[in-house]
Kinemage of the C-alpha trace (Angstrom):
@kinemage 1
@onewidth
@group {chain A} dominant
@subgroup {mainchain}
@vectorlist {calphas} color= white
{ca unk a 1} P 0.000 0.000 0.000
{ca unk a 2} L 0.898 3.605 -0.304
{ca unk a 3} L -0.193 6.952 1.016
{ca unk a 4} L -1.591 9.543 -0.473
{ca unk a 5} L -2.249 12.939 0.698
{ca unk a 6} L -4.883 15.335 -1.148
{ca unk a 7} L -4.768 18.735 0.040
{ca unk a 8} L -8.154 20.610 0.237
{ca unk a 9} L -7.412 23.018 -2.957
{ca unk a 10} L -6.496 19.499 -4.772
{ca unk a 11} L -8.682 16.526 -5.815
{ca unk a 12} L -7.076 13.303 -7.226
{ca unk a 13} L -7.781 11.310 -10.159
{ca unk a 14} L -7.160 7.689 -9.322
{ca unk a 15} L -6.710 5.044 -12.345
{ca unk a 16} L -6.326 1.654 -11.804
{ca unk a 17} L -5.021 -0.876 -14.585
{ca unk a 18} L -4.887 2.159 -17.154
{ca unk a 19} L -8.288 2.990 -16.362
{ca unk a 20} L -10.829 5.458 -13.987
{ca unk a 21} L -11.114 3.973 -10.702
{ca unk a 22} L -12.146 7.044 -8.640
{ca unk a 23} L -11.353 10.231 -7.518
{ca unk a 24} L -10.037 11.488 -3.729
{ca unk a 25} L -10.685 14.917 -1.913
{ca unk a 26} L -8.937 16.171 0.912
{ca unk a 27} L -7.664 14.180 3.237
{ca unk a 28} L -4.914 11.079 3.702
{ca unk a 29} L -5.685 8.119 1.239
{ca unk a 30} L -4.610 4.448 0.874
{ca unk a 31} L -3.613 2.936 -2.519
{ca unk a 32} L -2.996 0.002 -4.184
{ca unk a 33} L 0.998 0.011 -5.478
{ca unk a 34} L -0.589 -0.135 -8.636
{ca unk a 35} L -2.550 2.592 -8.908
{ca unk a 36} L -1.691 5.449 -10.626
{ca unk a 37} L -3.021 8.944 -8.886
{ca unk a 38} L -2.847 12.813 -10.968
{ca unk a 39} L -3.087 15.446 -7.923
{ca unk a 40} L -5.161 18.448 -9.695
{ca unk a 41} L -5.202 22.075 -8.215
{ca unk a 42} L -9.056 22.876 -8.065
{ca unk a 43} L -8.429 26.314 -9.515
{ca unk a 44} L -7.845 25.574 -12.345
{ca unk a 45} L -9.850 23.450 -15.571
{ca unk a 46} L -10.110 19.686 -15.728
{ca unk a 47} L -8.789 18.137 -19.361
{ca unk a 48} L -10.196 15.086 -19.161
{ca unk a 49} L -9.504 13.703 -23.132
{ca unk a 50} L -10.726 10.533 -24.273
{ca unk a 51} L -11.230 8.984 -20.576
{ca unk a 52} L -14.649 11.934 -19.629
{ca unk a 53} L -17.247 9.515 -21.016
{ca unk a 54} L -16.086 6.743 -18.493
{ca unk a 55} L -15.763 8.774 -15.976
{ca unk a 56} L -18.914 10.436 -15.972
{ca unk a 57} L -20.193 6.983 -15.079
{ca unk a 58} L -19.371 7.511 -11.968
{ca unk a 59} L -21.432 9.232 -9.894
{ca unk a 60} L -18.611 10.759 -7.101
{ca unk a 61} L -16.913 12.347 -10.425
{ca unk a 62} L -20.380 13.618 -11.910
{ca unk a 63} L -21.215 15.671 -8.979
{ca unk a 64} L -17.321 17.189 -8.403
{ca unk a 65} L -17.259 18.830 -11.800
{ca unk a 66} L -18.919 21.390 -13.889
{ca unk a 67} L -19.824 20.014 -17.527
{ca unk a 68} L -19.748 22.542 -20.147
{ca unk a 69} L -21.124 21.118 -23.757
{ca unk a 70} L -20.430 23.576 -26.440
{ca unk a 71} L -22.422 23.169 -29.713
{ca unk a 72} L -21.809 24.485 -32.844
{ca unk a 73} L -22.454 28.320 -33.917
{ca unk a 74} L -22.349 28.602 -29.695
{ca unk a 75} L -19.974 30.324 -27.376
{ca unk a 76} L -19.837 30.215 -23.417
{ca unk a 77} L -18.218 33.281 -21.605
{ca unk a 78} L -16.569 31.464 -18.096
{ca unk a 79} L -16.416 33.637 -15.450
{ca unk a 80} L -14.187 32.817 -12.280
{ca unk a 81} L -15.096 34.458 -9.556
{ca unk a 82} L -17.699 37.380 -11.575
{ca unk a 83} L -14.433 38.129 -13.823
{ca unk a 84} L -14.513 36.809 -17.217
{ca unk a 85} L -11.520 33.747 -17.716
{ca unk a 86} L -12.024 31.861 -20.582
{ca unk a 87} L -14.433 31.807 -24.138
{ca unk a 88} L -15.211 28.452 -25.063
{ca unk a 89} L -15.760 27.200 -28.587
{ca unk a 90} L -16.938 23.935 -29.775
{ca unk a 91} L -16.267 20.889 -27.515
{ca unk a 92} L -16.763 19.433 -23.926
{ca unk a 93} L -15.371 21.307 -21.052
{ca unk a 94} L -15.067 20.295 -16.808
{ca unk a 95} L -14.178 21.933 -13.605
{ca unk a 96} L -13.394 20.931 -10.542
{ca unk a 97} L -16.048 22.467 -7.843
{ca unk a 98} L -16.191 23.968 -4.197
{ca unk a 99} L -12.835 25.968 -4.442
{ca unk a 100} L -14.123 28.880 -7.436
{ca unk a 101} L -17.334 30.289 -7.852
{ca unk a 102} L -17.875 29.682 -11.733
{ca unk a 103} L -20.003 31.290 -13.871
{ca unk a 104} L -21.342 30.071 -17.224
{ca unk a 105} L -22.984 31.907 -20.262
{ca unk a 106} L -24.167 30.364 -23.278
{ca unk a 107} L -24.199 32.529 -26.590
{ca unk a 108} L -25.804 32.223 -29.821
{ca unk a 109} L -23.284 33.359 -32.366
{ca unk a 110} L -25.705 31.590 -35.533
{ca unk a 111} L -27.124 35.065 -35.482
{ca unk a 112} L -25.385 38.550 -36.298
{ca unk a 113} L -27.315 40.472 -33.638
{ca unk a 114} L -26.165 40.247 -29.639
{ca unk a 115} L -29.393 39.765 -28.367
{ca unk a 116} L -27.488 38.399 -24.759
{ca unk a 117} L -27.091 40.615 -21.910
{ca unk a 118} L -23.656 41.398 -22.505
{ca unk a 119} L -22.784 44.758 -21.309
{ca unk a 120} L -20.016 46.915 -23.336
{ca unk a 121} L -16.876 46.458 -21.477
{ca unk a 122} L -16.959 42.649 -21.545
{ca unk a 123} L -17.761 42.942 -25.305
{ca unk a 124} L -14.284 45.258 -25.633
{ca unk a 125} L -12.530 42.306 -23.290
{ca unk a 126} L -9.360 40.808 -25.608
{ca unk a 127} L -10.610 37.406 -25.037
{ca unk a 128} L -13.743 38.172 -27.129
{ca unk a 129} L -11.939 40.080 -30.261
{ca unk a 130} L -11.956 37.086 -32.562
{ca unk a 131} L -15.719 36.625 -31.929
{ca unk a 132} L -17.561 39.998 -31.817
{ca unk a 133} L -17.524 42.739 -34.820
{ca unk a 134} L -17.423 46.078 -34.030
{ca unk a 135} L -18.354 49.229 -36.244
{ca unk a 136} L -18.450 52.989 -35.119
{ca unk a 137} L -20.831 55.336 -36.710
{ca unk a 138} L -19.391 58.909 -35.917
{ca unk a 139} L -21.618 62.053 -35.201
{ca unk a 140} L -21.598 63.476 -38.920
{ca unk a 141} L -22.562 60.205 -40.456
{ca unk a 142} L -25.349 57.149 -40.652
{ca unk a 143} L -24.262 53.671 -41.605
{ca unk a 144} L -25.912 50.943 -43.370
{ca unk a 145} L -26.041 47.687 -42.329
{ca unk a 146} L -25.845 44.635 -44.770
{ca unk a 147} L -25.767 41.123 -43.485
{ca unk a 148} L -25.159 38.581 -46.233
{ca unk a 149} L -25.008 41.050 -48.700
{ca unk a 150} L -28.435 41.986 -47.855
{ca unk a 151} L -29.127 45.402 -46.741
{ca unk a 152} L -30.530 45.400 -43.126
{ca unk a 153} L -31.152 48.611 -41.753
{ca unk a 154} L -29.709 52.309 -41.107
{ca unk a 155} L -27.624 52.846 -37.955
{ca unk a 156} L -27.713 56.188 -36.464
{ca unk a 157} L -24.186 57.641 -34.697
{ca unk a 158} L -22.997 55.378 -31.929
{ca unk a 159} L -20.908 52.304 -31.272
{ca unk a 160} L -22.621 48.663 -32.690
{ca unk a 161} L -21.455 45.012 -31.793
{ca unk a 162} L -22.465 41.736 -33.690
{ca unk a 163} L -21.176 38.226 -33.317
{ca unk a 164} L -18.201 36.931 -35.893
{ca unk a 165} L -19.959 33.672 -36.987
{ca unk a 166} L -20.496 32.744 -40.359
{ca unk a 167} L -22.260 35.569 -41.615
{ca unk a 168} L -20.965 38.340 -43.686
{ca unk a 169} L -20.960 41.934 -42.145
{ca unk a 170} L -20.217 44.695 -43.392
{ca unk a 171} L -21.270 48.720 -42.754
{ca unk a 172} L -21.148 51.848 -45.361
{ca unk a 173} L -20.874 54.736 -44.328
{ca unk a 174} L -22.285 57.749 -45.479
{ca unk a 175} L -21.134 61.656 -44.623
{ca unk a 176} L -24.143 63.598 -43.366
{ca unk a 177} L -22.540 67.023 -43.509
{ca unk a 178} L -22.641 69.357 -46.413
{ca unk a 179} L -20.537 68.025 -49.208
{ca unk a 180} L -19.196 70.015 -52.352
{ca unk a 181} L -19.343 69.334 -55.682
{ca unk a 182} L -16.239 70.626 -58.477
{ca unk a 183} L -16.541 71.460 -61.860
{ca unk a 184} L -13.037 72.167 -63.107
{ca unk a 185} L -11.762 73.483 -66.894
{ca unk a 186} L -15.155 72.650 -68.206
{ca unk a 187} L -14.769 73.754 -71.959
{ca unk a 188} L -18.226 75.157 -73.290
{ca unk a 189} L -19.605 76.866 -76.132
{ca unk a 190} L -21.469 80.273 -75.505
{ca unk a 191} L -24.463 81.482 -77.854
{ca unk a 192} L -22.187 82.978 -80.369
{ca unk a 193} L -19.637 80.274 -80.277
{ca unk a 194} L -16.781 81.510 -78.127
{ca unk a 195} L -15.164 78.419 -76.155
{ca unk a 196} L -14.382 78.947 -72.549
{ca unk a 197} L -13.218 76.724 -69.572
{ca unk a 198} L -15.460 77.180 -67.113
{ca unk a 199} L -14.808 76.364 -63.106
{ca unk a 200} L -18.012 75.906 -60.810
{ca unk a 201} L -18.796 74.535 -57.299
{ca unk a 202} L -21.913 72.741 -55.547
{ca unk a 203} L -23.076 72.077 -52.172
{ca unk a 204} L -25.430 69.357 -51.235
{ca unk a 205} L -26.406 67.194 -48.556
{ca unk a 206} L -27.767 63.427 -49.263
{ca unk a 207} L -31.315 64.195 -48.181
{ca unk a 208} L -32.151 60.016 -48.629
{ca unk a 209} L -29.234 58.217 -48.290
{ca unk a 210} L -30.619 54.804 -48.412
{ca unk a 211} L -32.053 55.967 -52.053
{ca unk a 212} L -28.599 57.702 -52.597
{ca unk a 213} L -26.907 55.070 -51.385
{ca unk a 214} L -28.599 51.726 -52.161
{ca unk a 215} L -30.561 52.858 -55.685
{ca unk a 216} L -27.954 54.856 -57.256
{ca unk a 217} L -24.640 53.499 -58.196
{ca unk a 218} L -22.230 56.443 -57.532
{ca unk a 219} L -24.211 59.495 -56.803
{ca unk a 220} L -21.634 61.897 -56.960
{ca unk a 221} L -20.565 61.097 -60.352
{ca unk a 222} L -23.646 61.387 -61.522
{ca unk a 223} L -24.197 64.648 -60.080
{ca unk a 224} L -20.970 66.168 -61.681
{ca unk a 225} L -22.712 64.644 -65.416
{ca unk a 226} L -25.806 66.803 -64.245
{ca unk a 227} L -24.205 70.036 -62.938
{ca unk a 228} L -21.951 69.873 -66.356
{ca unk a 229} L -25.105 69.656 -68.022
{ca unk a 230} L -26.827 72.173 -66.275
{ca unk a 231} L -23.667 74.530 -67.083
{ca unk a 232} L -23.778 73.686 -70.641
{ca unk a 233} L -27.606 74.099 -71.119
{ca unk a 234} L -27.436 77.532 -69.328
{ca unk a 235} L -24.174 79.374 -70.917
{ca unk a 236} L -25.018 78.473 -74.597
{ca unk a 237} L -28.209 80.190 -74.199
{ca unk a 238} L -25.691 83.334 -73.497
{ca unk a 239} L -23.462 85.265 -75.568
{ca unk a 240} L -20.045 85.840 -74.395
{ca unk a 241} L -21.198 89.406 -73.435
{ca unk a 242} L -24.425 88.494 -71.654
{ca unk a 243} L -22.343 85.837 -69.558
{ca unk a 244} L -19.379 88.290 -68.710
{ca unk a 245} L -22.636 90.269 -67.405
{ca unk a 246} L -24.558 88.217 -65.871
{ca unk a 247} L -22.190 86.077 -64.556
{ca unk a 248} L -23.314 86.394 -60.104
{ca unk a 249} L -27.358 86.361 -61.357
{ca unk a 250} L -26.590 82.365 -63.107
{ca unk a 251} L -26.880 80.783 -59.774
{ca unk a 252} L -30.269 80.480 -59.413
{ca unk a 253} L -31.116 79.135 -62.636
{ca unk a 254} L -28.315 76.952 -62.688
{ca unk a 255} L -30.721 75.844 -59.353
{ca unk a 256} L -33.475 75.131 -61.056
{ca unk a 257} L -31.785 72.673 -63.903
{ca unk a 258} L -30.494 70.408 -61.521
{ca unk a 259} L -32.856 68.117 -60.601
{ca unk a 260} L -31.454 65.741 -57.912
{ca unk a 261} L -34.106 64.054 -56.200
{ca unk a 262} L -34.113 61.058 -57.283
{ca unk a 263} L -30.195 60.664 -56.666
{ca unk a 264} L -31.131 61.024 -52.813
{ca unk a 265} L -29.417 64.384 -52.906
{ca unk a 266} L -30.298 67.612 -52.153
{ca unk a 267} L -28.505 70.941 -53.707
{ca unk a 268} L -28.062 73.619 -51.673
{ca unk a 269} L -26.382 76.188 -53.923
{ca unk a 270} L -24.464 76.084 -57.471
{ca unk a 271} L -21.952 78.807 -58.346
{ca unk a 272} L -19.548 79.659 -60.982
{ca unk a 273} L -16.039 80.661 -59.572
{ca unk a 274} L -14.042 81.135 -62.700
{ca unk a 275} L -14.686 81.866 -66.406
{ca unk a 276} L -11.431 81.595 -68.530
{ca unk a 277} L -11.122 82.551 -71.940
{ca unk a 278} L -9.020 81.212 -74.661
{ca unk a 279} L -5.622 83.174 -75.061
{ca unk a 280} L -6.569 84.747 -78.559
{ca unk a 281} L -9.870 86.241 -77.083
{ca unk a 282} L -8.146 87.688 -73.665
{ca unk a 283} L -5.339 89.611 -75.869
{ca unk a 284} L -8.730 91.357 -77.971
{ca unk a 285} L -10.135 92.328 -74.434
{ca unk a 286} L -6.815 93.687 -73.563
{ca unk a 287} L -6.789 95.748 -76.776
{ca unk a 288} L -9.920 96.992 -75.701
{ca unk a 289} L -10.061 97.615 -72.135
{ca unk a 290} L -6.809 99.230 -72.775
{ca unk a 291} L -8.344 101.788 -76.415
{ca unk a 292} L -10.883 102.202 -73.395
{ca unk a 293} L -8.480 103.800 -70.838
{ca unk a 294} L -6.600 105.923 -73.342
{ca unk a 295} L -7.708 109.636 -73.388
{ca unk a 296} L -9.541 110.939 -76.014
{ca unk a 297} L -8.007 113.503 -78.603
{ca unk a 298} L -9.818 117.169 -77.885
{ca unk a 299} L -11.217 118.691 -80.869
């Protein structure tokens, strides 16, 4: 015979001829010179391997552990003593009882949506990075949601969580503050067929950004198509003279020819900043501005 002693943080796994015989708590234990005894500190997890099915025959072993069984598209958060230890994926899971308070919480990660009672800071904890998604939607913007591809719904500023299972997530963002528009070197023909580059600048907002977003494929290139038509449309109704003229009263009807609602967006204002004539045309306007400033002969 020999002697065993099990401490009262320990428990000992006892195997006789290869196999589960029993397990001992605290206290001083006789054994066979054959048997074979593992001394486990209660603290910390049980791995069992192949021998668990045996030895949940036995009733003593049954009632000294905690079994955790861990399906598919599951997770279980294991808290030690209220603090957060471990994240369990697939599989079977024991440990030892009496010595740590353990605390067990099954998740369904098959969905996208958290709909546990997790709070925030244990969703930000390190040992649940590879699990949860995070996206943050700042104060000058709205996000949409798509989940599989499909679009799900529109999430207003704040911070959002989802579960990293097998579904695809993904947010777009969209910018809610005024956003501007640039026509640059746009060559056009006036009325009486002088060619200028012409520079001009819109602001807009995305009034419906799921239409803006969702129904249009790139809504800001096909405003620029619009507001280059709009230019175009209005100057060669103009003679090079009546545009020189009337050049701060075009904004309004430049307004009114750019119809954007069914891009999602809304205009705001349209402006010309620049109108540049060809080099030929400048040197005449020279001449003349210049004949203009010369004195006239007195008779």
């Amino acid at each position: 015979m020999k002697r065993l002693i099990v401490n009262k943080w320990q428990i000992a796994v006892v195997f006789r001829n290869k196999t589960y015989h029993r397990i001992l708590t605290a206290g001083t234990h006789w054994l066979r010179w054959d048997d074979i005894a593992l001394v486990y500190q209660m603290n910390e997890p049980y791995n069992s391997g192949k021998d668990l099915d045996v030895m949940l025959q036995d009733e003593m072993f049954r009632n000294a552990v905690h079994l955790v069984e861990v399906k598919d598209n599951e997770l279980v958060l294991v808290y030690e003593n209220g603090i957060l230890k471990q994240v369990l994926t697939t599989g079977r899971y024991t440990y030892w009882k009496g010595l740590v308070e353990y605390r067990f919480e099954r998740m369904d990660i098959s969905k996208a949506d958290i709909t546990e009672e997790v709070d925030r800071s244990t969703l930000g904890n390190k040992l649940l990075s590879a699990h949860v998604r995070s996206a943050t939607v700042s104060n000058h913007e709205k996000g949409l949601l798509f989940i599989d591809g499909k679009y799900v719904q529109l999430l207003e500023p704040g911070v959002y969580h989802w579960w990293n299972g097998k579904m695809s997530i993904q947010v777009a963002m969209a910018d809610t503050r005024q956003l501007q528009a640039e026509i640059s070197g746009q060559e056009i023909l006036t009325k009486d067929k002088a060619t200028l580059r012409i520079n001009a600048r819109a602001q807009y907002r995305l009034s419906d950004i799921q239409k803006a977003m969702l129904d249009v494929k790139d809504y800001d290139k096909q405003l620029h198509v619009r507001l280059q038509l709009a230019l175009r449309e209005t100057v060669g109704e103009l003679t090079l003279d009546e545009l020189m003229e009337r050049k701060n009263a075009l904004d309004a009807t430049l307004l009114s020819r750019v119809n954007t609602g069914d891009l999602g967006i809304s205009v705001s204002a349209i402006g010309i900043r620049d109108i540049i004539l060809p080099g030929d045309m400048r040197e005449i306007m020279n001449q003349v501005l210049m004949a203009e400033k010369r004195p006239r002969p007195t008779s």
